[in-house]
C-alpha positions in Angstrom: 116.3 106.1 124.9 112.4 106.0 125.9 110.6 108.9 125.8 109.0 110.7 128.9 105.5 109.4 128.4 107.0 105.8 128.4 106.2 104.4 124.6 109.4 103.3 123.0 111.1 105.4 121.0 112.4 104.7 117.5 115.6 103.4 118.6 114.7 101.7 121.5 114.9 97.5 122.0 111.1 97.7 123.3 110.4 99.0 119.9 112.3 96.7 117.7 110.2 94.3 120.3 107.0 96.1 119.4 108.0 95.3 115.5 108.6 92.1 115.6 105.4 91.3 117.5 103.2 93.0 114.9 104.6 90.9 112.4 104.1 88.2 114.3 100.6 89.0 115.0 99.7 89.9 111.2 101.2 87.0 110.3 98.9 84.8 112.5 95.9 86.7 112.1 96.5 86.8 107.5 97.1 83.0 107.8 93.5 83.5 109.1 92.6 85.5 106.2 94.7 83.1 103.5 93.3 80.3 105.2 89.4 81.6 104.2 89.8 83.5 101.3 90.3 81.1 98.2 87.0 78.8 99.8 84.6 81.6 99.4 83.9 81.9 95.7 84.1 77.8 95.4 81.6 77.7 98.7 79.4 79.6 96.8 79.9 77.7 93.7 79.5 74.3 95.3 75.7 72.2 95.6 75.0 73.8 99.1 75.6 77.4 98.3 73.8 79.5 95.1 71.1 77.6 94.0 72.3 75.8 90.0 69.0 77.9 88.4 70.6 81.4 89.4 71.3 83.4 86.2 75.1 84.3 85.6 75.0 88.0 86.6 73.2 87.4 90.0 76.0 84.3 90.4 78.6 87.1 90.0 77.5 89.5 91.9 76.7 87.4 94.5 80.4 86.0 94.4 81.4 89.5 94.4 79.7 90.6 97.0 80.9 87.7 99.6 84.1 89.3 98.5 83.9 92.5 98.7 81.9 92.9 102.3 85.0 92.4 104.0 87.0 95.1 102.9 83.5 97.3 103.0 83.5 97.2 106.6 87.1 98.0 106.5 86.5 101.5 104.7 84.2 102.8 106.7 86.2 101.9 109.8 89.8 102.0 109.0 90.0 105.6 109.5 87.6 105.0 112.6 90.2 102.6 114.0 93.1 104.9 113.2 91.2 108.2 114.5 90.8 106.0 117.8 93.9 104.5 118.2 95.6 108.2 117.9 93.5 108.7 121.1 94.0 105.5 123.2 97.2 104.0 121.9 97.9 101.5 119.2 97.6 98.3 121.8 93.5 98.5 122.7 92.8 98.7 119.2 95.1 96.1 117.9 93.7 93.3 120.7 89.8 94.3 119.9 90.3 93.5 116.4 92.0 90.2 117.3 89.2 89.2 119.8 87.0 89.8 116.8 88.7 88.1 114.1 88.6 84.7 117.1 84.8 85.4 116.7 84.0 86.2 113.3 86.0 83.6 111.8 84.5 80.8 114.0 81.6 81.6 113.3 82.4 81.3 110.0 83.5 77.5 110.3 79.7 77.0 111.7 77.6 78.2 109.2 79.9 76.9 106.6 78.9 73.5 108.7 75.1 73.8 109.6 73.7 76.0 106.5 72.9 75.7 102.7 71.6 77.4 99.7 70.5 81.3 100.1 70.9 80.7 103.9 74.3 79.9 103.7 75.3 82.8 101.3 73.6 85.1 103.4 75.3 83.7 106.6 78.6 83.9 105.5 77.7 87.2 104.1 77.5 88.5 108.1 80.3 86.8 109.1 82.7 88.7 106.6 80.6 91.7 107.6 82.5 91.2 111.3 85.7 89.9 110.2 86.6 93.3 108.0 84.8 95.1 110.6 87.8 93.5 113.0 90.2 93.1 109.7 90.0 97.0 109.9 92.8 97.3 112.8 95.5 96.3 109.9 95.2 100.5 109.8 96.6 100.6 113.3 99.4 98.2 112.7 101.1 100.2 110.2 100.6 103.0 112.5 102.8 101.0 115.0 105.7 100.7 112.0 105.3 104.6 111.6 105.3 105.0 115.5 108.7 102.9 115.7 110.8 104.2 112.3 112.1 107.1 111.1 111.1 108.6 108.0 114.7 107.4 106.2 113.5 103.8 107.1 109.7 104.2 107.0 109.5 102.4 103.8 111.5 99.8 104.8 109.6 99.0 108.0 106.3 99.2 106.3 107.2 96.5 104.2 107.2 93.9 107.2 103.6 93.9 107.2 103.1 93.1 103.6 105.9 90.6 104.6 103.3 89.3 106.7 100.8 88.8 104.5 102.5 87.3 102.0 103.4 84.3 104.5 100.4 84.2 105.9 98.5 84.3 101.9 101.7 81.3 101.2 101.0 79.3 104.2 97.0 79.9 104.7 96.1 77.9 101.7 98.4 75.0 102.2 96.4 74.4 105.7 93.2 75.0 104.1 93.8 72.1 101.4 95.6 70.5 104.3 91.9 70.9 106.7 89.6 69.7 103.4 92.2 67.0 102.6 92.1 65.7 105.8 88.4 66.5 107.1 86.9 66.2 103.9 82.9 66.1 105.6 83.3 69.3 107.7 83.0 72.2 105.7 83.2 74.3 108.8 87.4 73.1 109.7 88.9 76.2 107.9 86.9 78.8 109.7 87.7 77.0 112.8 91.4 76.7 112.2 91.6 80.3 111.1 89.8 81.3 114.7 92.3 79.2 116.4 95.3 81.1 115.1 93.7 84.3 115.6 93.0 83.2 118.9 97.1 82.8 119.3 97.8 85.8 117.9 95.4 87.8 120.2 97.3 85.8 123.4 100.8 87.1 121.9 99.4 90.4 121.4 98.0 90.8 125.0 101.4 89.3 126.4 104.1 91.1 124.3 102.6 94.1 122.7 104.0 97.1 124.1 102.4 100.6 123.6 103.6 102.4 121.2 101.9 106.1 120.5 104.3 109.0 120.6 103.6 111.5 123.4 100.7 114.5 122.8 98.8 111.5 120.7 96.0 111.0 123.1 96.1 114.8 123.6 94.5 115.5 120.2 90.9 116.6 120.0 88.9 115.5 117.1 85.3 114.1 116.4 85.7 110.6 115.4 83.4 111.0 112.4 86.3 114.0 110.8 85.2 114.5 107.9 87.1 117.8 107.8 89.9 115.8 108.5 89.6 113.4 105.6 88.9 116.2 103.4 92.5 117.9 104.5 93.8 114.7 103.7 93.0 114.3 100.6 93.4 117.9 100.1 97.2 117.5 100.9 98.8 117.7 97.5 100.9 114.8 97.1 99.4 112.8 100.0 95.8 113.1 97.7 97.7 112.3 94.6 99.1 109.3 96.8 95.9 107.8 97.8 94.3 108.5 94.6 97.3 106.0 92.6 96.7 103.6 95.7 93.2 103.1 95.6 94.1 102.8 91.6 96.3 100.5 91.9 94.4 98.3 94.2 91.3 97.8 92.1 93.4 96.7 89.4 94.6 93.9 91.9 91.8 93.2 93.5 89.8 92.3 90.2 92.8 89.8 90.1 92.4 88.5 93.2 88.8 88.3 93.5 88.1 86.4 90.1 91.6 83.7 90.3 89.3 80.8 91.8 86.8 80.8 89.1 89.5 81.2 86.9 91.9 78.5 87.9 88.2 76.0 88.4 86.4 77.7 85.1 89.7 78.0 82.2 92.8 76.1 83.7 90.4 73.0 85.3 92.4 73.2 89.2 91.1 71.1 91.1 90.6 72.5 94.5 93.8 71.3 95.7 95.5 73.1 92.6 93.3 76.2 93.5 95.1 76.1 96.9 98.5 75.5 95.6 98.0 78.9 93.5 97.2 81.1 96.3 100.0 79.8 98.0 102.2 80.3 94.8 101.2 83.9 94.8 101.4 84.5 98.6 105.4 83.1 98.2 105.8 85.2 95.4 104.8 88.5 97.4 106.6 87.4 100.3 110.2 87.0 98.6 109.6 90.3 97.1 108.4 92.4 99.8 110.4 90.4 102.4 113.8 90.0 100.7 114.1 92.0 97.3 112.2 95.3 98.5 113.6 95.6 101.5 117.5 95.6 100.0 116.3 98.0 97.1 114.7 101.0 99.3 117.7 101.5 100.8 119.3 102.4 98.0 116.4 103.7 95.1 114.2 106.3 96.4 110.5 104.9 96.7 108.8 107.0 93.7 111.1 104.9 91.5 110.0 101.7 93.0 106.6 102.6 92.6 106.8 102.7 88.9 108.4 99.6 88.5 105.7 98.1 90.3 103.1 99.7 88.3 105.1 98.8 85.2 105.0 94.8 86.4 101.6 95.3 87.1 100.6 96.4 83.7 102.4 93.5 81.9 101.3 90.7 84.6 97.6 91.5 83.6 98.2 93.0 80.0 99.7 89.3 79.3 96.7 87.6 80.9 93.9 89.4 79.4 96.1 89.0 76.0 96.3 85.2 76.6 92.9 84.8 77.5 91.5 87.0 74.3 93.9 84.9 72.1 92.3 81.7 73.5 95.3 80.2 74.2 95.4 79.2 78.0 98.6 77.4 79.4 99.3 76.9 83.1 103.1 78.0 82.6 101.5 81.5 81.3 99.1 81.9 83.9 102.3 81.7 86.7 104.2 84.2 84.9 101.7 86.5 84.7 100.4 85.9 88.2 104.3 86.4 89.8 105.0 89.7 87.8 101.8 91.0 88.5 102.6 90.6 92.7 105.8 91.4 92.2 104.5 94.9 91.0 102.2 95.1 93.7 104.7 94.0 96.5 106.8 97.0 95.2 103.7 99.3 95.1 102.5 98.4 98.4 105.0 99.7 100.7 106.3 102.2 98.5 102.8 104.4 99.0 102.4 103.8 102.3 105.7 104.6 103.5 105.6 107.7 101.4 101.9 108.8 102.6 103.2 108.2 106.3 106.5 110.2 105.5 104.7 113.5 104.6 101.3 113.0 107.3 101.8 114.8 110.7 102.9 112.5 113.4 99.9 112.9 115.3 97.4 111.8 113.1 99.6 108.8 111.5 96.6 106.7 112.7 94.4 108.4 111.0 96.0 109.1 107.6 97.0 105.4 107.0 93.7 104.8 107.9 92.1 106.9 105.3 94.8 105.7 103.4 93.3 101.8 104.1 89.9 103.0 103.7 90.2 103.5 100.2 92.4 100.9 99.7 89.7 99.2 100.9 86.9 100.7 98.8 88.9 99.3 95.7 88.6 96.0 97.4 85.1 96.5 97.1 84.8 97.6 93.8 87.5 95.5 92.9 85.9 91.6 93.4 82.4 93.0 92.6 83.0 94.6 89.2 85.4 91.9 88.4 83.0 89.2 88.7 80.6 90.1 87.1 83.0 91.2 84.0 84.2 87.8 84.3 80.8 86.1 84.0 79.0 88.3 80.9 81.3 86.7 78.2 83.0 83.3 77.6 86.6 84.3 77.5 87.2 86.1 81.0 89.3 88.4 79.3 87.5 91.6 80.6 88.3 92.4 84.7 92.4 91.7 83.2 91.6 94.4 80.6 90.4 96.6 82.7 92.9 96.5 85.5 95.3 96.7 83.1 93.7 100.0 81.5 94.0 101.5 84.7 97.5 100.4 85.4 98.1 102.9 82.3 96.5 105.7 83.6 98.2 105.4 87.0 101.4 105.7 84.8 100.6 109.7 83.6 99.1 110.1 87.5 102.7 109.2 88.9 104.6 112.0 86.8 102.0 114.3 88.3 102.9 113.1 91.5 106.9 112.9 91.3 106.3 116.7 89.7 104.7 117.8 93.4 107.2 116.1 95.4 110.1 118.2 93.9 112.3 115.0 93.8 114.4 113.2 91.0 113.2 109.8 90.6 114.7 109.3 87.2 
């Protein structure tokens, strides 16, 4: 039955509707997102982007940097978009960072056409500047699966946005290679085809989103800049703990992510078509996982559990490719392995946190608290691509941003006992 106010309630068809069309709409706008991310490092790579004399270290940080902006703009303004959307509704927010995405990522596709050199890095470097600034509202749509779910099924519905973007990260690539393949002279036909989808996915939005903040949301009163709320946030026991293993977590993956093109092009010799193929291998891999396997397995192991078998996969995914890559002894087949264990923890990991965080945050500031949550999700994103790279450029066997992720997949390990301690359940 709907609520007084009007918004759906959890039971309701018009929020079942309002779930399926967020996952419709994440999966258009991350096809965007798979669609441009595996181009940027070889753009930058390539005869019209960093100039051939440019020492190793600034090559790598410049690399990491195109990488990284992205989810920059989406820590300072996750919780921003999340603070908002507790104010004005989940729908407003969710169509302003579509309209941007149609923007940023066309104008993406024309610099990527018209510029070269230092001009071109620095170009593309605004454009990613806009698209995590729009990128941001991904805060907002988890707030909608925490607006439409109970807490018994929190986990489960979270995981349709990571179902999301695993389709979108399988199917992205393939169009990309598909859009070089077939317009092999314009640079710019990725960025354009990502702005197209984006475009559809704003017209669905606009046409089938329905509001779905619970009642007393826009009712709370709290500066937009809350700092004292991100400090009670953090402050929050287990939700702290939480973000903290997140934000761990996500580094790790990120210096994964953020390196795999230079590794496929620099160690396993992919040509870009293979580079493609690999990001669409991975995106599959997370989408089975989060999609199919995850979703049968929180209904019957708690979420604390899952979470340590994804940090568990983790470990080994990148334990085995730093150990492959010290030992000098590349092979295709081992790089998949380690690759599909590696998401497969992190498809585990991923909706296991955030249905947890959203599960003990007050249901008036779930915009807010995922978006913290996001924020420094998103500041490992940062660190993430930038610390990676240039790890991966300072010594001939690559071995080191794998190392390190792996390192810290350890110490998440000793933080999660600390964390199943405070929440007083048996995860055993």
């Amino acid at each position: 039955m709907n609520n007084p106010a009007g918004e759906p309630s959890k039971t309701s068809p018009a929020a079942k509707s309002a779930m399926i069309t967020v996952f419709l709409v994440m999966f258009i706008d991350l096809l965007g997102f798979g669609i441009v991310l595996p181009l940027i490092p070889r753009y930058a790579n390539a005869k019209d982007g960093i100039p051939a004399e440019t020492s190793n270290f600034v090559r790598g940080l410049a690399i990491g940097g195109l990488l990284s902006v992205f989810s920059a703009m989406q820590f300072f303004f996750a919780p921003l978009w999340g603070r908002i959307s507790d104010r004005v509704g989940r729908r407003p927010i969710l169509l302003i960072g579509l309209a941007g995405s149609v923007v940023f990522y066309g104008l993406f596709g024309l610099v990527s056409d018209l510029a070269t050199g230092w001009l071109l890095i620095g170009l593309i470097f605004a454009t990613r500047i806009g698209a995590g600034l729009s990128g941001a509202t991904i805060s907002t749509a988890s707030a909608v699966i925490a607006d439409c779910t109970t807490k018994e099924k929190r986990s489960h519905g979270m995981a349709l946005i990571g179902a999301a973007f695993g389709i979108g990260f399988t199917f992205g690539p393939l169009i990309a290679w598909a859009g070089v393949e077939l317009f092999p002279n314009q640079h710019g036909g990725p960025g354009y085809l990502a702005a197209f989808l984006s475009l559809i996915a704003l017209i669905i939005a606009y046409r089938k989103m329905p509001e779905t903040l619970p009642p007393g949301g826009v009712q709370v009163k709290r500066s937009l800049l809350d700092m004292k709320g991100l400090y009670q946030t953090l402050q929050t026991p287990t939700v702290g703990l939480l973000v903290l293993a997140f934000f761990l977590t996500t580094f790790g993956f990120a210096n994964f992510e953020g390196t795999l093109s230079l590794l496929t092009l620099e160690v396993f010799h992919f040509s870009d078509r293979g580079n493609y193929l690999m990001f669409a291998y991975i995106g599959f891999v997370l989408t089975v996982t989060q999609g199919f396997i995850y979703r049968r397995l929180v209904k019957k192991m708690h979420e604390a559990k899952l979470m340590r078998i994804g940090i568990v996969a983790m470990f080994v995914g990148l334990g085995g490719l730093a150990l492959m890559l010290a030992l000098d002894a590349p092979s295709v087949g081992g790089l998949m392995l380690a690759a599909a264990v590696c998401v497969f923890g992190f498809a585990f990991l991923n909706p296991s946190l955030n249905g947890l965080i959203s599960k003990r945050s007050d249901p008036h500031r779930q915009g807010e608290i995922l978006g913290i949550n996001q924020s420094f999700s998103a500041l490992a994103r940062i660190l993430g691509p930038v610390i990676g790279m240039i790890l991966f450029t300072v010594e001939g066997t690559h071995v080191l941003p794998y190392a390190l992720a792996a390192v810290m997949l350890a110490f998440v390990l000793v933080l999660l006992t600390k964390v199943k301690e405070l929440a007083g359940e048996n995860v055993a």
